[in-house]
Structures are given as C-alpha cells and as structure tokens.
C-alpha positions in Angstrom: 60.8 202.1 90.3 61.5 200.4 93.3 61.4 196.6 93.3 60.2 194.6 96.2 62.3 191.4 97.3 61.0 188.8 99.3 63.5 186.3 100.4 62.9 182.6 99.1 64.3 179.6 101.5 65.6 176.2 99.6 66.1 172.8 101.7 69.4 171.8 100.2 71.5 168.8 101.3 75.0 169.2 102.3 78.0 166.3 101.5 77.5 164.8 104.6 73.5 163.9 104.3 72.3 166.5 106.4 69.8 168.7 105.4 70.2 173.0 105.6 67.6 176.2 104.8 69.5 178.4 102.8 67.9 181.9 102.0 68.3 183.4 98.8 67.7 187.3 98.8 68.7 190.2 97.0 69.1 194.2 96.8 66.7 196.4 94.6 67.9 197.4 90.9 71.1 199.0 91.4 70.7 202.4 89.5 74.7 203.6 89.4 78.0 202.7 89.5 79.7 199.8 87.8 77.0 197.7 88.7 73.9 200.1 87.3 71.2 198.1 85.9 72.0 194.7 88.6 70.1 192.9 91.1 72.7 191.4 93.7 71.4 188.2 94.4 73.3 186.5 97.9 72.4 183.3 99.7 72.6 182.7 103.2 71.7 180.1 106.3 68.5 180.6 107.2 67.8 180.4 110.9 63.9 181.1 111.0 62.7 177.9 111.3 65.6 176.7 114.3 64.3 179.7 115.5 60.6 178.6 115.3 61.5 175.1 116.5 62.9 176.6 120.0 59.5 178.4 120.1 57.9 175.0 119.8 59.9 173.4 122.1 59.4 176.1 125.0 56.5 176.0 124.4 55.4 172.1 124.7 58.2 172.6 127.6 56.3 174.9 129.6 58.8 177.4 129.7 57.8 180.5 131.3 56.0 182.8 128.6 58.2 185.8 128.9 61.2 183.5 128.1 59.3 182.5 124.7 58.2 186.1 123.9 62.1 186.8 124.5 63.5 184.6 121.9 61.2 186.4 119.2 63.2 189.4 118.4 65.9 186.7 117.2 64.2 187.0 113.8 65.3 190.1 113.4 68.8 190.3 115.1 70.2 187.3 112.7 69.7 189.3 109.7 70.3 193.0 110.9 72.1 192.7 113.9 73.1 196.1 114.2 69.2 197.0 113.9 67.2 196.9 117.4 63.9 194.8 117.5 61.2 194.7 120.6 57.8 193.6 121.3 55.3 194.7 123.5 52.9 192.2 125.1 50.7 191.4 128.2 52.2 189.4 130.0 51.4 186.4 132.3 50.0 188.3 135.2 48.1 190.3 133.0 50.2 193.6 133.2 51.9 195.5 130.5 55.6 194.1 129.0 58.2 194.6 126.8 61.2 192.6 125.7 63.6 193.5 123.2 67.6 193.3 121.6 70.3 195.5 123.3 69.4 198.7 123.5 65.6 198.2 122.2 64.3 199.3 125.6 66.6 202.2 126.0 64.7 203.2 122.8 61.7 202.6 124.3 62.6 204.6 127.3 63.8 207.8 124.7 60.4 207.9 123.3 57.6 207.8 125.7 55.7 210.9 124.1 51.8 209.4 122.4 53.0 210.1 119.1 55.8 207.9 119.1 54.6 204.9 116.2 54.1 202.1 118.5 52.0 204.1 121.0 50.2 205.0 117.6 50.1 201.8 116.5 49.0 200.0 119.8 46.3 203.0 119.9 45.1 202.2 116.7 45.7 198.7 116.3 47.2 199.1 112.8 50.5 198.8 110.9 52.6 201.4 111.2 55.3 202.4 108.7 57.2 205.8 109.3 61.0 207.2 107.9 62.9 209.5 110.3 60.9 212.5 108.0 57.7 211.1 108.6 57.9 211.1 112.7 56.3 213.6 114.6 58.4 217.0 114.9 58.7 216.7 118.5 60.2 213.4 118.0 63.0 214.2 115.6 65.7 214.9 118.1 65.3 212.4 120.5 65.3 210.0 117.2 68.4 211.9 115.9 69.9 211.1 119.7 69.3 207.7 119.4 70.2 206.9 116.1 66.3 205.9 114.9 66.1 206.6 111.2 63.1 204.3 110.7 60.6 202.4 112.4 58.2 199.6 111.4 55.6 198.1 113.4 52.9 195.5 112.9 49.9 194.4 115.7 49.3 191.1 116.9 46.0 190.4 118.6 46.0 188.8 121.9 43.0 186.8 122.2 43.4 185.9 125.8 43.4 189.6 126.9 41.4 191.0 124.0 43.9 193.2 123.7 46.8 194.1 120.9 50.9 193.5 120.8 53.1 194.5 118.6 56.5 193.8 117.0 58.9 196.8 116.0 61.7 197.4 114.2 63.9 200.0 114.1 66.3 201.3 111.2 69.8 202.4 112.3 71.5 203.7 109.4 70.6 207.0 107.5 68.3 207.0 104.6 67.5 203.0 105.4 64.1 201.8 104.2 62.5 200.6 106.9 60.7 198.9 104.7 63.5 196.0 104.5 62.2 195.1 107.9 59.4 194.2 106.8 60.0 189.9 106.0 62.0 189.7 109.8 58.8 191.6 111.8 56.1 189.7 109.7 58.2 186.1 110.6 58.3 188.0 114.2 54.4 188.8 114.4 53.7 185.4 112.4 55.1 183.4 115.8 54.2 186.0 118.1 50.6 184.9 117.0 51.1 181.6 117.1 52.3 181.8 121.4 49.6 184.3 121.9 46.9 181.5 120.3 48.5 179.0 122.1 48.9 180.6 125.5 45.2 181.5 125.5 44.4 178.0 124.3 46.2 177.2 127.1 44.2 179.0 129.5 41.2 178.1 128.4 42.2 174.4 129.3 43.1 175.0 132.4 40.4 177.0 133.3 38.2 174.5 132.4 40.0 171.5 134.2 39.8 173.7 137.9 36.7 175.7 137.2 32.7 174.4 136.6 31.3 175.3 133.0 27.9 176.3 134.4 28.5 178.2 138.0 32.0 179.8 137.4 33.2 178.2 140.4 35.6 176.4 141.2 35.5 172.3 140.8 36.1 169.5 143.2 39.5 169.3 142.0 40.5 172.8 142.5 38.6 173.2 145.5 40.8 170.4 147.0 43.4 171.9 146.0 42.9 174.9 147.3 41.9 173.6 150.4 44.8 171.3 151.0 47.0 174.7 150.4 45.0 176.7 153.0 45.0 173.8 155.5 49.0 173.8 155.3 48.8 177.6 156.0 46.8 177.0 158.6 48.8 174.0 159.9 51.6 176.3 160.0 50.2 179.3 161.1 48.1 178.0 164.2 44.8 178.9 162.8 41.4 176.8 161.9 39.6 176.3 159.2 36.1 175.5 158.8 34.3 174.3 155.5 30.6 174.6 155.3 28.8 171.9 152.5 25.5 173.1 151.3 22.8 171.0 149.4 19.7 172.3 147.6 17.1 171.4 149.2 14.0 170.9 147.0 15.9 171.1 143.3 15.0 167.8 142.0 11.5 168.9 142.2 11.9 172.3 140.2 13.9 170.0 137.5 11.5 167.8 137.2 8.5 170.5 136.7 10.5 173.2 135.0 12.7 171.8 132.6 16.8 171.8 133.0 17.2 175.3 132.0 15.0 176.1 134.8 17.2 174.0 137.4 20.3 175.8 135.8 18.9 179.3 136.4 19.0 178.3 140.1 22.1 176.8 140.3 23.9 179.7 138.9 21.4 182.0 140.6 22.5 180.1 144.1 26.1 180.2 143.2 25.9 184.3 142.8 24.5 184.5 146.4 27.1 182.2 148.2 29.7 184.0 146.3 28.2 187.2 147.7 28.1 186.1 151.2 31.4 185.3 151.6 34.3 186.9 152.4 37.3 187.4 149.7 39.2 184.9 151.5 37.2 182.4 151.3 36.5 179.7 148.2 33.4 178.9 147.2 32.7 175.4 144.9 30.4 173.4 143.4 30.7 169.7 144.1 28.7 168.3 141.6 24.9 168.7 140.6 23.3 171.0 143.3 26.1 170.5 146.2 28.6 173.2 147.0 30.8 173.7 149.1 32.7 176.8 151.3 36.1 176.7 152.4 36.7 179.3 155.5 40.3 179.9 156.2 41.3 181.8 159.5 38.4 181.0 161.2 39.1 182.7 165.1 35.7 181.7 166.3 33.1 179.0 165.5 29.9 181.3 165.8 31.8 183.1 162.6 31.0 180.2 160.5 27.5 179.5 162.5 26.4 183.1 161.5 27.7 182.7 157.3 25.4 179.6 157.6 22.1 181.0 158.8 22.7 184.2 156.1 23.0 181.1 153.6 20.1 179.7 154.3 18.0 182.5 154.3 19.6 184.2 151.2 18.8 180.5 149.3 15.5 180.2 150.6 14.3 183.5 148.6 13.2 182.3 145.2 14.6 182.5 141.8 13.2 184.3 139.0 13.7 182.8 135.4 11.6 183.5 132.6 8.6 184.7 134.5 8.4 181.7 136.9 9.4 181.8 140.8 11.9 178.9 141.3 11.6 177.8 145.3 14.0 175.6 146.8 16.2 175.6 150.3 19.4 175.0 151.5 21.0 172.3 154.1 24.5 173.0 155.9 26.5 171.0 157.4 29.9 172.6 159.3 33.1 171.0 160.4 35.6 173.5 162.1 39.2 172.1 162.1 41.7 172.7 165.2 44.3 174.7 164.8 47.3 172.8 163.2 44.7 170.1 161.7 45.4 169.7 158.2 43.2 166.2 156.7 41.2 167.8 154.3 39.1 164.7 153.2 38.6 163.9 157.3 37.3 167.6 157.8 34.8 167.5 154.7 33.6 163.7 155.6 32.8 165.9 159.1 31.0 168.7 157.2 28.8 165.6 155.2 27.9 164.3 157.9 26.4 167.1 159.7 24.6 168.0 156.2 23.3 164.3 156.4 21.9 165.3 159.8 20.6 168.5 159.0 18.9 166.8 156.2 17.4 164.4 158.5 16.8 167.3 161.0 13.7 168.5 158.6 15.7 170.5 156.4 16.1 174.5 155.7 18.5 174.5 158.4 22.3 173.9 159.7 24.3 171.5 162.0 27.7 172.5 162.9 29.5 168.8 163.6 30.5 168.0 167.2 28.3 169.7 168.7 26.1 168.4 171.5 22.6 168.5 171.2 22.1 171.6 173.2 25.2 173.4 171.9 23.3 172.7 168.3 20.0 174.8 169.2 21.1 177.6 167.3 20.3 175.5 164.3 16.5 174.9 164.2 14.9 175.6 161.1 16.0 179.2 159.5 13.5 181.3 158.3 13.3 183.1 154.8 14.4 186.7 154.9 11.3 188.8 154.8 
C-alpha cells in the first residue's frame, strides 16, 4: 500500500537571528533494495510563501495581472524543475490565456485535440488526474513525442468572468505518479484563487467608483473623465463636441405620490431610452438624482445634436409602467456645442446648464441649444409626445 506524504514546513531560526521555512518531505515505503522497508525523510528551503509574498506585493503594486498569473507556475518549477507547469485563465481583456514554464505551451500547442485532460477538465469543471495509460488513445503519441507521462489538473473558479481556470502539471519521467504533483498545483490553485478573488474584488470597486448603482451609467466622475478625454481628441483632431443635459421634468411629483421605488422605476426606465437613442460613440450619465447628461463627440453639424434632443424628449415624455401604474414625467434639454479645438469641459457643461435653466423657464417639455438667438431657437418650442 501506497502511502501519501504531505510535506510539513517548520520556521526555524538560523545562527545569525534570521528566520527560514524549511520543508520536511519524504518518499513512499521503499519496498527493495538495501533500503526495503524505509521512508526517506529530506528537508529543504521552502520558497512557497516568498513566493506568495511576491504575489502580494504585485498585487497591492498594481502590477499588470498577467505578470501575477505568470509568477504562479513557480510553485511548481522550485520543486520539479525538470517538470512543466501552466495555467490557463481569462485574462484582463476578457479573452482566453495561458502562461506557463519552458516548454509548457509547446505542450499545449502538441495537444489541442477535446480529449486532452485540461480541455476535459475546463469542460467539466473538475479535477482531473490521468497516467500516460489512462490518456485517450489518440493522444498517446503526441504524449510519447513530448515526453508527457502524466498530467494533473485542478479548476479554479473565476468569479469575475463566471468562468473556470485551471492549473496543470505535467510528469516527465516514465512511470512518475502524477500524483506527487499534487501539494505544488494545490499551493498553485490555492493562490491562483486568491488573484482571481482579488482581481474581481477589484473590479467591482472600480466599477462602482465610475459607474451609478441604480442606472448603470456612468457617474459624474467618469463622465468627466471621459469627457475631458474626448475633448482632447477633439482638440487635436479639429472636431466639436456637444453635450446635451437633461432634467426630469415632473419627477418630484411621481416621488412624492408613488413612493421611491416608483421614482426608481423611472429613472432606470429613462436611463434605458437615452442609452437607446444614442449613438455608440456617445456617453451617456447620470449626474445625480434625476439629471443626466450626453456627451456627443464628433459632432459635424449642430442640427445633429438639435434632432437627438427632440427624439429625447419625446421618447421621455411616453410614460412608464411599474407595477400597474403609468408613471408621467418630461424632459428639459439644454445643448452647448463646442468649436472645434475647444477643450474646457466644465465651461461647455456650465453652457449646456444654462440653456436647461432656460428651457426650464421656457415652459418646459422642450430644448434650448445655447447661443442661439431667439429666432435661430424656434426649432425648440414645446415637443410633443410621440403618438
């Protein structure tokens, strides 16, 4: 009978004062030879946890994920360095990755066919343990070519993603156990966990610091950001910009005689429609309570913008439906355009205000583009609801 050893670390003081990780470990009963009837018991320098502190300190760094994910196969290498170790992730940008030891991905490369354990095991999301005898028969040359005698590999769910990585190993020596990889891949999938928790931790804070809990869009501080960036662009490329700011009109009312949930029905119900009515370039926000805003790069002419704001307020003046009830408000524009090469984003929006101010005082339901004279602003007499 086989027996199972699991290596045990000891903190151990040296002469000079400084404190070391040594790893005890050992070989399975030895069953011939001068040694029949032995355990081999050997000590060695642990790296695991320098290698989990580098981790830590990438990570609290802001190192670039892949570069974290890169130093994981280490845990492997230091104990079987003649052994190949890899992972497979999703990385930053959301696509598929893989980063492994020397030769790892020229492993990968030999090995593309389904059966192959990790495309079982990242099918199946399970642990997968297989000897050279237990591959699939269409993969025994190709694993006699490369030298694979045994493969190991354990998942590792990405919560970002909702999706699964895994860590493999790979025995390189005939008859090997791949078993004895077991201890390096679970320290392996043990940190790999811990970046994948804390990269979606992560992203969920920064999601939440540019992006409004209730609407999904963006917040005042990314949409300043964003619309600094496009101003540059446009700076630099000779183009305007224009940014329309819409108020609700009419929402403190349903509020007040529906109830909150009622007001936040229409809010995300209004958000929906001016995300609709916009172009992909364009960024749509929310301000604060029920003001929003749209930022309009490349703007060639002004009756472009004019045209988004009469579809806005007709497409806000149709009511909202939440729990049975018909939720009726409005909407006010106000539009600044921006020369070409202008790039003041807090002077353009104070324009855009103060046309909303004078729409608002205008009766309401309607738009004022800013700058214009009083007969260039006809076009913006009260809008009607879309029939």
């Amino acid at each position: 009978m086989q027996t199972q050893i699991t290596p045990a670390l000891y903190r151990l003081r040296t002469r000079t004062g400084r404190w070391i990780l040594v790893e005890l470990n050992g070989t399975p009963r030895i069953e011939s030879g001068p040694f029949a009837g032995l355990i081999v018991v050997y000590g060695r320098y642990s790296l695991d946890y320098q290698i989990r502190d580098r981790v830590l300190e990438m990570l609290t760094a802001g190192r670039p994920f892949d570069d974290v994910v890169a130093l994981i196969p280490e845990y492997g290498l230091w104990r079987h360095h003649d052994d190949q170790y890899a992972v497979l992730y999703t990385d930053a940008a959301g696509e598929p990755a893989r980063l492994g030891s020397r030769g790892a991905l020229e492993l990968l490369d030999g090995f593309d066919q389904p059966d192959a354990p990790w495309n079982v095991a990242l099918r199946e999301q399970r642990e997968l343990l297989q000897s050279w005898s237990e591959l699939a028969p269409d993969l025994h040359e190709a694993a006699l070519v490369h030298g694979l005698w045994g493969c190991m590999v354990l998942p590792v769910f990405d919560q970002l993603h909702q999706s699964t990585a895994i860590v493999i190993g790979w025995s390189s020596r005939k008859d090997q156990d791949p078993q004895g990889h077991r201890y390096a891949l679970e320290q392996m999938a043990r940190t790999l966990d811990i970046v994948m928790q804390w990269r979606s931790q992560v992203s969920q804070l920064e999601h939440a610091a540019r992006f409004d809990a209730l609407s999904g869009l963006a917040n005042r501080a990314e949409f300043f950001r964003r619309f600094r960036g496009e101003l540059d662009r446009a700076a630099a490329a000779g183009h305007r910009t224009a940014v329309l700011y819409v108020d609700l009109d009419g929402f403190k009312a349903v509020n007040d005689a529906s109830g909150h949930a009622s007001g936040d029905a229409v809010i995300v119900g209004a958000a929906a429609r001016l995300t609709a009515a916009v172009r992909r370039s364009d960024v749509v926000a929310r301000l604060g309570g029920d003001e929003f805003a749209v930022l309009c790069p490349g703007i060639e002419r002004t009756d472009e913008v004019t045209r988004l704001a009469t579809r806005l307020v007709h497409d806000l003046a149709v009511p909202f439906e939440h729990r049975d009830a018909s939720l009726q408000v409005g909407a006010s524009i106000g539009i600044a355009v921006g020369e070409a090469g202008a790039a003041d984003p807090d002077a353009l929006l104070a324009q855009a205000d103060a046309a909303l101010y004078a729409a608002k005082a205008g009766g309401k339901g309607t738009w004022v583009l800013a700058g214009a004279a009083p007969a260039a602003a006809e076009p913006a007499q009260r809008a009607q609801p879309a029939s």
